[in-house]
C-alpha positions in Angstrom: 21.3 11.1 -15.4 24.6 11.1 -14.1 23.9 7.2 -13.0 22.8 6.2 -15.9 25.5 7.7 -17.9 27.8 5.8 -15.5 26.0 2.3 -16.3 26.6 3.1 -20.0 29.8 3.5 -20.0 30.7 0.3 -17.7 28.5 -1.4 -19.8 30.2 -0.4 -23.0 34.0 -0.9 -21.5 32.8 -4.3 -20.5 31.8 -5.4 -23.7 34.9 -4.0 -25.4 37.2 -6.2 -23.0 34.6 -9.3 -23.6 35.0 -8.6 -27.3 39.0 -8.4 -27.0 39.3 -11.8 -25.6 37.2 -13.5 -27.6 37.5 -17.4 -28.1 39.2 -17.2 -31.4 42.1 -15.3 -33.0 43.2 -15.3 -36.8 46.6 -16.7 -37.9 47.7 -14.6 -41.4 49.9 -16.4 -43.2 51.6 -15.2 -46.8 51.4 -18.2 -48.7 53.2 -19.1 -52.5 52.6 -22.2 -53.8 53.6 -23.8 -57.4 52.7 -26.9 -59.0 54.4 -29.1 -62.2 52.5 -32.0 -62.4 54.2 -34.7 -64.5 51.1 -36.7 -64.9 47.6 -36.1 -63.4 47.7 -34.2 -60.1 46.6 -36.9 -57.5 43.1 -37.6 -56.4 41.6 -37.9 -53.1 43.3 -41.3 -51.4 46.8 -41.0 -52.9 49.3 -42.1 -51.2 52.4 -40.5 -49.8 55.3 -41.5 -47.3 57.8 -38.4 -45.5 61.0 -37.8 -47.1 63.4 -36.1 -44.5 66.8 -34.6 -44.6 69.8 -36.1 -42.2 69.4 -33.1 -39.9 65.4 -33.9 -39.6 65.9 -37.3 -37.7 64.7 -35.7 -34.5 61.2 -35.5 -31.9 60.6 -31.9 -33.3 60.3 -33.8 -37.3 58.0 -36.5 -35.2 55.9 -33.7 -34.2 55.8 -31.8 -37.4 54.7 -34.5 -39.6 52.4 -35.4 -37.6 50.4 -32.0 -37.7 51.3 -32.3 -41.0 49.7 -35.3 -41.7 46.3 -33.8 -40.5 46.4 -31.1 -42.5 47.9 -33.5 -45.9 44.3 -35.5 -44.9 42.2 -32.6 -45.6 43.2 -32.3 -48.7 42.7 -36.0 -49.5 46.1 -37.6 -49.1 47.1 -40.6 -47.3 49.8 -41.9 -45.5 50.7 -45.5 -47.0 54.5 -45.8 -46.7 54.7 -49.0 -48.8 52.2 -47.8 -51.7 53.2 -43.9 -51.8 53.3 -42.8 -55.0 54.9 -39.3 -53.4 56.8 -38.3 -50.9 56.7 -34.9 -49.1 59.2 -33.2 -47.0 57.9 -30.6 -44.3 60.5 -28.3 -43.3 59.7 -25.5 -40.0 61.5 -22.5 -38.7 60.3 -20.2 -36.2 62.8 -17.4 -35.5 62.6 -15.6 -32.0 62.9 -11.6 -31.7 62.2 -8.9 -29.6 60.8 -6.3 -30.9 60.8 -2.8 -29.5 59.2 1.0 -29.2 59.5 3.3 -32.1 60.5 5.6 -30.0 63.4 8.6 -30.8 66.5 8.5 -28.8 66.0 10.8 -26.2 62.1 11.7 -27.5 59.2 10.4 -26.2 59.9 8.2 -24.1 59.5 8.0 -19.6 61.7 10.0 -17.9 62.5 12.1 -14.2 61.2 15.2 -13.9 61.1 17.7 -11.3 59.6 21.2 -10.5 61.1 24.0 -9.5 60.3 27.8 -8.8 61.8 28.6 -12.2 60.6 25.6 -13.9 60.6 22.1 -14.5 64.0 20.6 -14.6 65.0 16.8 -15.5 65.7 15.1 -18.1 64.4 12.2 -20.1 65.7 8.9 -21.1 63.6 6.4 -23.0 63.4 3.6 -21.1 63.0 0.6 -24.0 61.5 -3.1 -23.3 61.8 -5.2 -26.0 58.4 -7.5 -26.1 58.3 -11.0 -27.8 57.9 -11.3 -31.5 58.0 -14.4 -34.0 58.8 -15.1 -37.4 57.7 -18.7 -38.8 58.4 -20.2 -42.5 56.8 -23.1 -43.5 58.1 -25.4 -46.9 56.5 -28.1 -48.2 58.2 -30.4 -51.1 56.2 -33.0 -53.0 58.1 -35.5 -55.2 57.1 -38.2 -57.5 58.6 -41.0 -56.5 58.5 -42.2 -60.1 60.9 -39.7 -61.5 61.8 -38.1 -58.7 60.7 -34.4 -59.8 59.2 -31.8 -57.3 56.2 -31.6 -58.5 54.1 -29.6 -55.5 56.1 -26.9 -53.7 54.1 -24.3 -51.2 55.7 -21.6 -48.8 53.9 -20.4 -45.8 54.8 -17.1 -43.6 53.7 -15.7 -40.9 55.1 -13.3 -38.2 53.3 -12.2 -34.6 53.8 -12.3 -31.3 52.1 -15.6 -29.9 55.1 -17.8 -28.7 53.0 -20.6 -28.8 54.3 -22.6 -32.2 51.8 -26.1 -31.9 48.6 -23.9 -31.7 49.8 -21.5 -34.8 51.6 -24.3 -36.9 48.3 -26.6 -37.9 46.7 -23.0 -38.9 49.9 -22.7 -41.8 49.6 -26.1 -42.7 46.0 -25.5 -44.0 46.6 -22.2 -45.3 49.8 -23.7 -46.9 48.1 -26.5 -49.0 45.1 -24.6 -49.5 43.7 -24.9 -53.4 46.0 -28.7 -53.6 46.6 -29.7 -56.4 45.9 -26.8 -58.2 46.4 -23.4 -56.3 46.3 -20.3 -57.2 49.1 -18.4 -58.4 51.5 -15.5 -56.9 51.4 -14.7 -53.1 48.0 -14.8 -51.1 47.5 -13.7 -47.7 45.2 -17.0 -46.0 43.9 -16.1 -42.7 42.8 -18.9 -40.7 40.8 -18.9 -37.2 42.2 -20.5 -33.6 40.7 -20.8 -31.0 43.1 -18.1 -28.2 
């Protein structure tokens, strides 16, 4: 009995740690997106060029636009400089912090004890490690270049601690332009699979 209780629980400890590392892990992003569409939101193969900023002329904007663009041909636009009828502007921000224990000061936390015949003596300071954490916004402008209006504007967020920006940033894209033209309105929370 006692073996087979054993077995069991080896059995069930090694599927929870199989389970926990998974293939895939979900990216939660807090999207807002508006839309003013002067004339007829666009259809599947418009066109579009990037519009960028004088402090975007860099290999970090190379790299963004082009996730972007993967993520801009899902939703059915393409990339025709010379024909665009839009132009979008992809602006990225990841902000690095470390995050630590809610621990009291002096509460709860390791410390150095030691016995003694009257009783246990020390005293306890909480020894604090910060561990990685990220906060990422995601903007996306779309103007007519007819009139020059913004006419498609949508706001990704999304906090955690995976330091690994190109695996997370393609999963805000989609959640960012998800329901282009037309999204829905006010804040949804989009989750999106990776693979770990």
């Amino acid at each position: 009995m006692v073996r087979l209780l054993r077995a069991f629980v080896v059995a069930a400890v090694a599927g929870f740690v199989l389970a926990g590392c998974s293939g895939m892990r979900i990216v939660d992003s807090d999207v807002t997106a508006f839309s003013a569409w002067s004339t007829a939101p666009p259809v599947p193969g418009t066109p579009y060029r990037f519009e960028r900023l004088p402090s975007q002329q860099n290999v970090q904007q190379d790299r963004l636009e082009g996730i972007a663009r993967g993520s801009l041909s899902k939703v059915g636009m393409v990339m025709e400089p010379q024909t665009a009828r839009y132009s979008v502007q992809v602006m990225f921000n990841t902000q690095y912090l470390e995050r630590f224990p809610d621990d009291g000061f002096l509460f709860g936390g390791p410390g150095v004890f030691m016995g003694g015949p009257v009783g246990p003596y020390g005293f306890g300071y909480p020894m604090r490690f910060g561990e990685p954490y990220y906060k990422r916004d995601l903007t996306i402008l779309m103007r007519d270049l007819s009139n020059q209006k913004v006419v498609f504007e949508t706001r990704a967020y999304h906090e955690g601690v995976w330091g690994d920006t190109l695996a997370v940033l393609p999963a805000m894209l989609d959640s960012a332009l998800l329901g282009f033209p037309q999204p829905a309105p006010g804040t949804r929370r989009i989750n999106v699979e990776i693979p770990r």
